[in-house]
C-alpha positions in Angstrom: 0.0 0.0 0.0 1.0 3.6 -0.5 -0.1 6.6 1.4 -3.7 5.5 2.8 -6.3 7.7 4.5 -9.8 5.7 6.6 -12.9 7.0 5.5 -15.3 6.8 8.9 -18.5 7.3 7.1 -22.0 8.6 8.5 -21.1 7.1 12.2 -24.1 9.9 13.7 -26.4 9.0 15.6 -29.5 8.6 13.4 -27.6 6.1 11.7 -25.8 4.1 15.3 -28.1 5.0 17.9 -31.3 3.0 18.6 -33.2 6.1 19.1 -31.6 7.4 15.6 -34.1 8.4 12.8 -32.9 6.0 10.5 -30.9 3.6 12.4 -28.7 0.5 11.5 -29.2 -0.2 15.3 -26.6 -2.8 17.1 -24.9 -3.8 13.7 -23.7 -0.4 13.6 -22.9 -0.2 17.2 -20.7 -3.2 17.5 -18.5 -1.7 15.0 -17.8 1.2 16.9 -14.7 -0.2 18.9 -13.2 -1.5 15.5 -12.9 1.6 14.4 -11.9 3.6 17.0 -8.9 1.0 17.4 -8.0 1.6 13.6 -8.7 5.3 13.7 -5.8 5.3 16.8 -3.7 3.3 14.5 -4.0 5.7 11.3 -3.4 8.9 14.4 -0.5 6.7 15.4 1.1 6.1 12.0 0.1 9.8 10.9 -2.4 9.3 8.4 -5.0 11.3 7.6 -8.9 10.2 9.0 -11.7 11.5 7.4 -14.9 11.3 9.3 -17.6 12.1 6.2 -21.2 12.5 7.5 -24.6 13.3 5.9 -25.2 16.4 6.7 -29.3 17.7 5.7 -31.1 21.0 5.9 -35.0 20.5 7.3 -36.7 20.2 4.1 -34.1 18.3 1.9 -36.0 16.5 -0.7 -33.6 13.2 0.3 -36.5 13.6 2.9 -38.8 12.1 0.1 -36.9 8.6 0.3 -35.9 8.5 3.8 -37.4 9.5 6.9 -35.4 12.4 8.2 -31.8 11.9 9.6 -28.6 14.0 9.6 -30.1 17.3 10.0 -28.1 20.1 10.6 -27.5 21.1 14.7 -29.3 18.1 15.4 -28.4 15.8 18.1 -29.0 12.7 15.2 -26.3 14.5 12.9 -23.7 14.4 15.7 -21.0 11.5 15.9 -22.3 8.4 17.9 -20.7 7.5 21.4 -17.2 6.7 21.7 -16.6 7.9 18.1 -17.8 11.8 18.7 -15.9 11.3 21.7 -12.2 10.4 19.8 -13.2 12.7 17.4 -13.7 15.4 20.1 -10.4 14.3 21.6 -8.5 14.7 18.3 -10.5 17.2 16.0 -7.4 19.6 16.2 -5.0 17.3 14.6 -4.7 18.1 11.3 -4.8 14.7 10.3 -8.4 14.9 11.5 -11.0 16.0 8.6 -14.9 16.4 9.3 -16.1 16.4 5.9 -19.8 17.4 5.6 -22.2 15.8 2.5 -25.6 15.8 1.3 -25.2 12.8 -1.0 -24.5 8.9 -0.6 -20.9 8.8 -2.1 -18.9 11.2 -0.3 -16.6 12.4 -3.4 -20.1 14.4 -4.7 -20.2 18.1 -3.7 -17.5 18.0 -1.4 -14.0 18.6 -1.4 -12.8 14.8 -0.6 -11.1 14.1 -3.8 -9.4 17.7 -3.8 -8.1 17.3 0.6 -7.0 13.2 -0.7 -4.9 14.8 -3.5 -3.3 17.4 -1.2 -2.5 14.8 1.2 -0.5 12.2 -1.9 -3.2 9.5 -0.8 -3.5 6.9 -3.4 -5.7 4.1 -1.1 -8.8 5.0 1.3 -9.8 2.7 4.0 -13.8 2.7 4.3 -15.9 2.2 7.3 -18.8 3.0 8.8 -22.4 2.8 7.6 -24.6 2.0 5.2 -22.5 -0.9 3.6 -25.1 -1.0 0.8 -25.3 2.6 0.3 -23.1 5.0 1.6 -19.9 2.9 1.8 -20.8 1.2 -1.4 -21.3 4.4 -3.3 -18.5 5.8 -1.9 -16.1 2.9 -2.7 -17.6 3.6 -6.4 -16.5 7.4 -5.8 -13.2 6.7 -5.0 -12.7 3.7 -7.6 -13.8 6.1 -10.4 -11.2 8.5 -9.1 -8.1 6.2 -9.1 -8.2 5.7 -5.1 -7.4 1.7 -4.6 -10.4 0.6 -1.7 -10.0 -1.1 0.8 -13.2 -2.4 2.9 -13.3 -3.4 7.0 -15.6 -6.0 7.0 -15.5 -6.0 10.9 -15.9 -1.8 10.4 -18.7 -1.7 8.1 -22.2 -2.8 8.8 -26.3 -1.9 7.7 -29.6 -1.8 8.2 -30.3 -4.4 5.6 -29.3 -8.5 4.9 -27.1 -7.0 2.4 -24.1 -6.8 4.2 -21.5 -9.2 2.0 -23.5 -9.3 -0.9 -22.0 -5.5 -1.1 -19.0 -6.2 0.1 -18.4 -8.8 -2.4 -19.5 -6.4 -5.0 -17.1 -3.8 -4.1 -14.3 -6.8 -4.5 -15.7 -7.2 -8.0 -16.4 -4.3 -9.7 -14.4 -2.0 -7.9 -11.3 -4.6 -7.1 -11.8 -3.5 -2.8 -9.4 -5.1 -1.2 -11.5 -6.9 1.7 -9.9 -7.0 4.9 -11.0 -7.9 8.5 
């Protein structure tokens, strides 16, 4: 591997908490220590950590599909439990990025791809939630940008049965390295 970054994607808690609006529930939840333990390792080893979370206005039309989650100031936009708090602990490291998004692959309207660039990364990590969207769309994002992928199987989890059917997708059409 060359220079790698971890995506931690949409960890709030709408998507981890059981009271969330649109929860993944205790899948999500048991991931949590995973990848706080690999977020320490990329601090450690001085690589970069982006922590990209939906971030919705009140009346986004995303509203249409989805009950509402992610909205702005909310408590359900904020990081979930042990991650808000490592992210609290480190968010003035500058290897520490809070990237904001209103879409499910976090390369669309934001400045991902342009902060990966400035930091020489050729290969993102991905974790978090939805494995089926979010991370899936995202691994998509950063294949069709000439990132290499790699997916944490034990960091990754949804709200669906369509947990390694994705993963094994991303392996296919997007050549993921799948790791544990």
């Amino acid at each position: 591997m060359g220079n790698e970054a971890l995506l931690v994607i949409d960890m709030s808690n709408d998507f981890v908490d059981d009271r969330g609006g649109l929860t993944a529930g205790k899948p999500a939840q048991s991931i949590v220590p995973y990848i706080v333990k690999l977020a320490d390792r990329f601090l450690s080893e001085k690589k970069p950590i982006f922590f990209c979370m939906d971030a919705h206005e009140p009346n986004d039309p995303h509203f249409q599909l989805w009950p509402p989650h992610n909205v702005k100031g909310t408590w359900g936009a904020q990081l979930y439990g042990r991650l808000g708090e490592w992210f609290q602990t480190h968010e003035k490291d500058s290897n520490v990025i809070f990237i904001p998004k209103s879409e499910y692959d976090a390369f669309i309207r934001t400045d991902l791809d342009q902060q990966l660039k400035e930091h020489r990364i050729d290969t993102v990590h991905l974790t978090g939630v939805c494995t089926d969207i979010c991370d899936f769309l995202t691994a998509y994002g950063a294949y069709s940008r000439g990132y290499k992928t790699v997916a944490h199987r034990k960091g990754m989890a949804t709200f669906t049965n369509q947990h390694d059917l994705f993963l094994d997708h991303m392996k296919a059409i997007f050549k993921t390295t799948l790791t544990d």
